[in-house]
C-alpha positions as CSV (number, residue, x, y, z in Angstrom):
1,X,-22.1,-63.9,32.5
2,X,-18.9,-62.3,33.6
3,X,-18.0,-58.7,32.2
4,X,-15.8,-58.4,29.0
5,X,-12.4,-56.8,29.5
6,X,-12.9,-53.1,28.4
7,X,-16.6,-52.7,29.6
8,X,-18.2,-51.2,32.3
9,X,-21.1,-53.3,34.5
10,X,-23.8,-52.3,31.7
11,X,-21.7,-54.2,29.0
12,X,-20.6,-50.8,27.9
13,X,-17.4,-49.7,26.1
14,X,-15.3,-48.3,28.8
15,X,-14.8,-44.0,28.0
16,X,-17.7,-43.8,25.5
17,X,-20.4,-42.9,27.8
18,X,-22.3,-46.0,27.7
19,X,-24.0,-45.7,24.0
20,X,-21.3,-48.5,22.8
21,X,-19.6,-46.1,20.3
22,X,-19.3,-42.6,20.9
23,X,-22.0,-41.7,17.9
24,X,-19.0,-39.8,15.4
25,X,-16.4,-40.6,12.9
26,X,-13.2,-40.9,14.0
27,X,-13.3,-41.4,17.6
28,X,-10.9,-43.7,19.4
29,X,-11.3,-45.4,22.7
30,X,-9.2,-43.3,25.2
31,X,-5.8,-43.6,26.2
32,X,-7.0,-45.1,29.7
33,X,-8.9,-47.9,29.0
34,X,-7.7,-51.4,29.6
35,X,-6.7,-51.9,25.5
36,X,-3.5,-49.5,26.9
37,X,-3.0,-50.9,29.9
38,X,0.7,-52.5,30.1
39,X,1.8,-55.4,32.8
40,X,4.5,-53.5,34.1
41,X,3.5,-52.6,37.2
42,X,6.1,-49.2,37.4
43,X,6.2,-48.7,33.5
44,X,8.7,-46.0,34.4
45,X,11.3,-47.9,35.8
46,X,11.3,-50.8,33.3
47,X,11.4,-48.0,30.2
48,X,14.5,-47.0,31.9
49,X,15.6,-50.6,32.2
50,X,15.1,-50.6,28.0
51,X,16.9,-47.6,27.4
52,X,20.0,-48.1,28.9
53,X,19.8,-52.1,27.0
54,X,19.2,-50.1,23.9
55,X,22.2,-47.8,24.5
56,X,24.4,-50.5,25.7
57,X,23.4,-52.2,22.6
58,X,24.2,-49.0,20.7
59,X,27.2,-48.8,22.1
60,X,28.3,-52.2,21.6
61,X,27.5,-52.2,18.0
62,X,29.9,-49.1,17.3
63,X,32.9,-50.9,19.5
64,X,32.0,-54.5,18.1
65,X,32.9,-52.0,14.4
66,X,35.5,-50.3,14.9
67,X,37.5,-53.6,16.5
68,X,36.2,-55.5,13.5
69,X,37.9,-52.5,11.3
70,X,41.2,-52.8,13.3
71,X,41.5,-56.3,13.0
72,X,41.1,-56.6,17.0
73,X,42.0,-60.1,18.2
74,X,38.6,-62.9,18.1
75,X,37.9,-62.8,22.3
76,X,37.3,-58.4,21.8
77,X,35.3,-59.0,18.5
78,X,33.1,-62.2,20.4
79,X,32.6,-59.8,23.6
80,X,31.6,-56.9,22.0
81,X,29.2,-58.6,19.6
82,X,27.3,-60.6,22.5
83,X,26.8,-57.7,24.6
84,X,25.2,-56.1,21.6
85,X,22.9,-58.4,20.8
86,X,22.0,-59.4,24.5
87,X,21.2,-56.0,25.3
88,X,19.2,-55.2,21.9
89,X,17.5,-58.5,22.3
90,X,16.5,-58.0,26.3
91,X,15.5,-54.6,25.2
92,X,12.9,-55.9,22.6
93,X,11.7,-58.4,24.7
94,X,11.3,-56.5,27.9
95,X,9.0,-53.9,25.8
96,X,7.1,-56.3,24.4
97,X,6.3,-58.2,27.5
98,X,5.9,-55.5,30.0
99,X,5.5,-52.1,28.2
100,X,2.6,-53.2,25.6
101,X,-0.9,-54.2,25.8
102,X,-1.0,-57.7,26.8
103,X,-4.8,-58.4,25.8
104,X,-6.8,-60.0,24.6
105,X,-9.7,-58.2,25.0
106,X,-13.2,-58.5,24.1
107,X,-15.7,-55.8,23.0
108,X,-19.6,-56.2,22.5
109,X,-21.1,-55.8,19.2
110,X,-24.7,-55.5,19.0
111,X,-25.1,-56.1,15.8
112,X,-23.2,-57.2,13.1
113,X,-24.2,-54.9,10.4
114,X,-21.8,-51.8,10.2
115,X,-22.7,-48.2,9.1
116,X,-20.2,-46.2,7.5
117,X,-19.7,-44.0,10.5
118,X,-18.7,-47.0,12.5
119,X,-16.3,-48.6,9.8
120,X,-14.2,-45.2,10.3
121,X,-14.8,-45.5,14.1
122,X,-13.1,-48.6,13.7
123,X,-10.6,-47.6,11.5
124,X,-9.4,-45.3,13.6
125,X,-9.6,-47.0,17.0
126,X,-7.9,-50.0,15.4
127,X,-4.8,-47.3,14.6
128,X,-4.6,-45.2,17.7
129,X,-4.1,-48.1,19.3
130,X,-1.2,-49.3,18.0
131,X,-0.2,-45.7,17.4
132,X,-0.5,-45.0,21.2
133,X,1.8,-48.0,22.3
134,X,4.6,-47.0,20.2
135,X,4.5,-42.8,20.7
136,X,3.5,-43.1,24.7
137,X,7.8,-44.4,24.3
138,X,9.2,-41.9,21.3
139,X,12.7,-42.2,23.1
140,X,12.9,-45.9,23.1
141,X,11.9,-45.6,19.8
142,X,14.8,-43.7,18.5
143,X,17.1,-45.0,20.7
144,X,16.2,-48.6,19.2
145,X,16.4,-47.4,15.8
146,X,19.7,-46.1,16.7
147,X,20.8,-49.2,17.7
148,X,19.2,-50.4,14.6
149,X,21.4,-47.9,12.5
150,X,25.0,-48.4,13.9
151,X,24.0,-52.7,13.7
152,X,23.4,-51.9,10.5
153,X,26.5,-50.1,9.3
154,X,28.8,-52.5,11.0
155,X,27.1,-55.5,9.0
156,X,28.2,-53.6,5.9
157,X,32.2,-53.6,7.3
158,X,32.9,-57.2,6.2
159,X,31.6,-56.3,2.7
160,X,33.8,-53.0,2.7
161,X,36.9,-54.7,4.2
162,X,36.4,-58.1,1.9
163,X,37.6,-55.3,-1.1
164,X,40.8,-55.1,0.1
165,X,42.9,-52.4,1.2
166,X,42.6,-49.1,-0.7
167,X,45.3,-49.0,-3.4
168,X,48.1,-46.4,-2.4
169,X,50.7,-45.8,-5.0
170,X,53.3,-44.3,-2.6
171,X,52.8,-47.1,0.0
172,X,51.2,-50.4,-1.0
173,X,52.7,-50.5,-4.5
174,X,56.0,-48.8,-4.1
175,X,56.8,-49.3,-0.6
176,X,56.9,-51.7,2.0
177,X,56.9,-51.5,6.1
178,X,60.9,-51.8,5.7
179,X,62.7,-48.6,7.5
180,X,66.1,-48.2,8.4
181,X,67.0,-50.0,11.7
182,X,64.4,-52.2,11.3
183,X,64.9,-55.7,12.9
184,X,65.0,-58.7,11.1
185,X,62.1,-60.8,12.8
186,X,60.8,-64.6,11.9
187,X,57.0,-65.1,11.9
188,X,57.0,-66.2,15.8
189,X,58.5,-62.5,16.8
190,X,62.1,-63.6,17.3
191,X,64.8,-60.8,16.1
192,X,67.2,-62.8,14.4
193,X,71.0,-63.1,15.4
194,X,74.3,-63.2,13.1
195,X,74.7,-66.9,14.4
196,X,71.3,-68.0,14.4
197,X,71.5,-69.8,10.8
198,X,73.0,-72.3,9.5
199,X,75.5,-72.3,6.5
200,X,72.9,-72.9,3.7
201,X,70.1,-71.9,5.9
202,X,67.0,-69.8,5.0
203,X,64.3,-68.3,6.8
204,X,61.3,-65.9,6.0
205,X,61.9,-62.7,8.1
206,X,59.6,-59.6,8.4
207,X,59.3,-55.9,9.9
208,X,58.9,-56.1,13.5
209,X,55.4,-54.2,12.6
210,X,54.4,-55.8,9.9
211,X,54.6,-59.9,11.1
212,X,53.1,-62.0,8.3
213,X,53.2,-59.5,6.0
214,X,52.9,-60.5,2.2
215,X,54.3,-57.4,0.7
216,X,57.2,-57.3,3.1
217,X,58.2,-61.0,3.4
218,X,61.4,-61.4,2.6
219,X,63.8,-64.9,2.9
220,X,67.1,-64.4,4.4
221,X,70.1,-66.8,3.6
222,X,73.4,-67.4,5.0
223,X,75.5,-68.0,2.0
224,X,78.6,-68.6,3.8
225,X,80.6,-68.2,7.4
226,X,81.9,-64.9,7.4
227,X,82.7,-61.7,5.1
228,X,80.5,-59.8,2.7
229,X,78.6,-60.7,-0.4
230,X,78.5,-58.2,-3.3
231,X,75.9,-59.2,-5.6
232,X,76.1,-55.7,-7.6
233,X,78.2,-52.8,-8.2
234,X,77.3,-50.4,-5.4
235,X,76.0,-52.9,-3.0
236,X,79.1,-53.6,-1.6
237,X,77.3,-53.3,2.0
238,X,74.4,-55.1,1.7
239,X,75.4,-58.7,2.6
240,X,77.6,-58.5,5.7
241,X,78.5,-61.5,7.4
242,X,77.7,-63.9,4.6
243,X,74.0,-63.5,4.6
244,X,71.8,-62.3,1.8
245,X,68.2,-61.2,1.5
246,X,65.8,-60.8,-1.0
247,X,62.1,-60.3,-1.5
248,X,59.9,-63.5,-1.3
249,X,57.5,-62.2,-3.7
250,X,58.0,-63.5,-7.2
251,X,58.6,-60.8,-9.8
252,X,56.8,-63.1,-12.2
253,X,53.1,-63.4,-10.5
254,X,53.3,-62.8,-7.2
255,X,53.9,-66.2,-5.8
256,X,56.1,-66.9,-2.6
257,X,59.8,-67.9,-3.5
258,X,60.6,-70.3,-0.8
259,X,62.8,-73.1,-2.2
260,X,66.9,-72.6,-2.1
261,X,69.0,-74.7,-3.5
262,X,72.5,-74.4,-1.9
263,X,74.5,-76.5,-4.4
264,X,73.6,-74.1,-7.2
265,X,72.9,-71.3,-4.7
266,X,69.2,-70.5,-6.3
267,X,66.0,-69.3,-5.4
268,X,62.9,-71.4,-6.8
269,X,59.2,-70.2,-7.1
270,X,57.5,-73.1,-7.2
271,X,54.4,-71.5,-9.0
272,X,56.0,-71.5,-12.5
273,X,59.6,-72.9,-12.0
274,X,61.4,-69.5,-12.2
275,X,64.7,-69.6,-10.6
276,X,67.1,-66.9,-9.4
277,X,70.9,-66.5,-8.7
278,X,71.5,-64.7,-5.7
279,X,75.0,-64.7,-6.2
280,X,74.0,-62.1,-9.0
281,X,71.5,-60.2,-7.2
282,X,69.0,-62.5,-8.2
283,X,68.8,-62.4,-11.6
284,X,66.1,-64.7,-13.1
285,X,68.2,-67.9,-15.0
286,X,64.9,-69.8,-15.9
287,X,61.6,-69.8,-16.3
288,X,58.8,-66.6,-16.7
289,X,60.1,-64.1,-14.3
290,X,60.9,-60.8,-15.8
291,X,63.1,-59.5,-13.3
292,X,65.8,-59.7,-10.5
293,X,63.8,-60.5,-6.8
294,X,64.6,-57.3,-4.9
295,X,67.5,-56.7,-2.7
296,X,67.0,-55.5,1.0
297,X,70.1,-54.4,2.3
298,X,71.3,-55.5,5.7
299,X,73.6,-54.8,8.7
300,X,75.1,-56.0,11.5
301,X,73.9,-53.9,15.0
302,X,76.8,-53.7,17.8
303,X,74.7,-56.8,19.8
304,X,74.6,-59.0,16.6
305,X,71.3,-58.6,15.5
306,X,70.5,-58.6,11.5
307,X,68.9,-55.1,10.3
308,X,68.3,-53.3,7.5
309,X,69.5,-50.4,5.7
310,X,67.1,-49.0,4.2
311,X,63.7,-50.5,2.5
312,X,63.7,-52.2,-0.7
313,X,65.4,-49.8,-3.2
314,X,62.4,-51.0,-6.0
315,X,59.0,-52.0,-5.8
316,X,58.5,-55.6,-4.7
317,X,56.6,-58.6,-6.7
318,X,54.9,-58.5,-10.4
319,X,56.3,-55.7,-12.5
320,X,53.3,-55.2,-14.5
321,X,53.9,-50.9,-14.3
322,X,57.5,-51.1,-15.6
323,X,58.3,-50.2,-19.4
324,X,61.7,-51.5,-19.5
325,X,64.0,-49.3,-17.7
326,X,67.6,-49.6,-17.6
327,X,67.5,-50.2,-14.1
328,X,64.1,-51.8,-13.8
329,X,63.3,-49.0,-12.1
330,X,59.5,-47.1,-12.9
331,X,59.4,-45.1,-16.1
């Protein structure tokens, strides 16, 4: 009968002297025998192959994070997520296939009754040895449940960023990414020219930073051909070269205002039907809108491109923190 994995050419346990157990509590079959015994043949080496997986992996995570928090572009976000999980996944498997016990193994037992001292021999044999495979490699250990850790802070970053941004009163409510000097820009990235509209023409235009912006949309008409448009006693600047432009977010709930009718020379929100005159600084005519969409005033650069002045000189959209100003302006 061949000899059982783990015994010597008596039939006894390997380590324990022969006498099948070593005659106390709380021994455990030694760190040698063939129960620890891993199929790596240069365990070294291939620990060293898991740790650097398992920092890769680490690594990963964290850049796989911060590009998610950025808002990186899809190709960095795929990248850095596959090389993390690769490399934490070829790091699990590669310990479990070549750094732990690969069994099975068979042990005699004489008898099958079991006296108490043997229940604690067994006991704690059956816990060293899973205690030995795991604390023979404290530093992949840690290194994996570092891994672990920064995996699991970045899985929390689509709950965080799903909130929203954080609420600023001096930027997201009262300001938008307007400056002076700013370019007016359509979605594609195009600065817009003097002469690239159409009498009757209207485009949404942003900040050159801020493309696709909803707080700083804005729809830009050309009224008419040439001269100024005053909409408002001390805007006598804002409208040169027959163009005018005014927020796109309704003052009403929030909605885009997209729709111009050039007849009447209106702005429509389409959400509730309000409509506003932009020959009168946009002053709501019909419908729920509370207040005037905001001006942003504009000028002309020495190469013909449309800028502006200056950012909104109100808050943009739903006016929900006014009390009725004389000038609609915060009280």
């Amino acid at each position: 009968m061949p000899e059982a994995p783990g015994t010597d050419g008596a039939g006894n346990e390997a380590g324990t002297g022969g006498a099948g157990h070593s005659g106390h509590p709380g021994a455990s079959v030694p760190t040698g025998a063939p129960q620890f015994q891993v199929a790596a043949k240069n365990p070294r080496r291939v620990e060293g192959a898991v740790a650097v997986a398992f920092l890769a992996s680490l690594l990963a995570f964290a850049a796989f994070g911060a590009a998610f928090w950025v808002a990186a572009s899809s190709w960095v976000l795929g990248v850095t997520l596959g090389v993390a999980l690769s490399a934490f996944g070829f790091a699990l498997v590669a310990w479990g296939k070549y750094l732990m016990p690969q069994g099975p193994f068979e042990e005699p037992r004489p008898q099958m009754a079991t006296t108490p001292a043997e229940k604690q021999e067994f006991v704690a044999d059956f816990a060293t040895r899973g205690k030995v495979a795991v604390e023979r490699r404290g530093v992949l250990v840690k290194l994996m449940g570092a891994a672990g850790a920064v995996l699991g802070v970045v899985l929390a970053f689509p709950l965080i960023r799903s909130l929203g941004p954080r609420p600023n009163q001096e930027q997201s409510l009262y300001h938008t990414k307007w400056r002076k000097g700013a370019k007016l820009t359509s979605i594609e990235g195009r600065a817009v020219r003097v002469d690239d509209i159409e009498i009757g023409g209207i485009i949404t235009v942003f900040p050159p930073d801020d493309l696709g912006g909803a707080f700083s949309q804005t729809v830009l008409i050309r009224v008419q051909q040439t001269g100024d448009i005053v909409t408002e006693p001390g805007r006598e600047t804002w409208g040169p070269h027959g163009y005018l432009a005014f927020s796109k977010v309704c003052t009403h709930a929030g909605c885009p205002v997209g729709l111009y009718e050039e007849l009447t020379q209106q702005l429509l929100c389409p959400c509730h039907q309000s409509l506003f005159d932009i020959g009168t600084g946009a002053m709501p005519v019909f419908g729920p809108a509370p207040r005037p969409l905001p001006q942003l005033p504009l000028y002309v650069d020495s190469k013909g491109y449309l800028r502006a002045q200056a950012d909104y000189d109100e808050p943009i959209g739903p006016g929900f923190w006014y009390r009725g100003g004389s000038n609609g302006g915060p009280q």
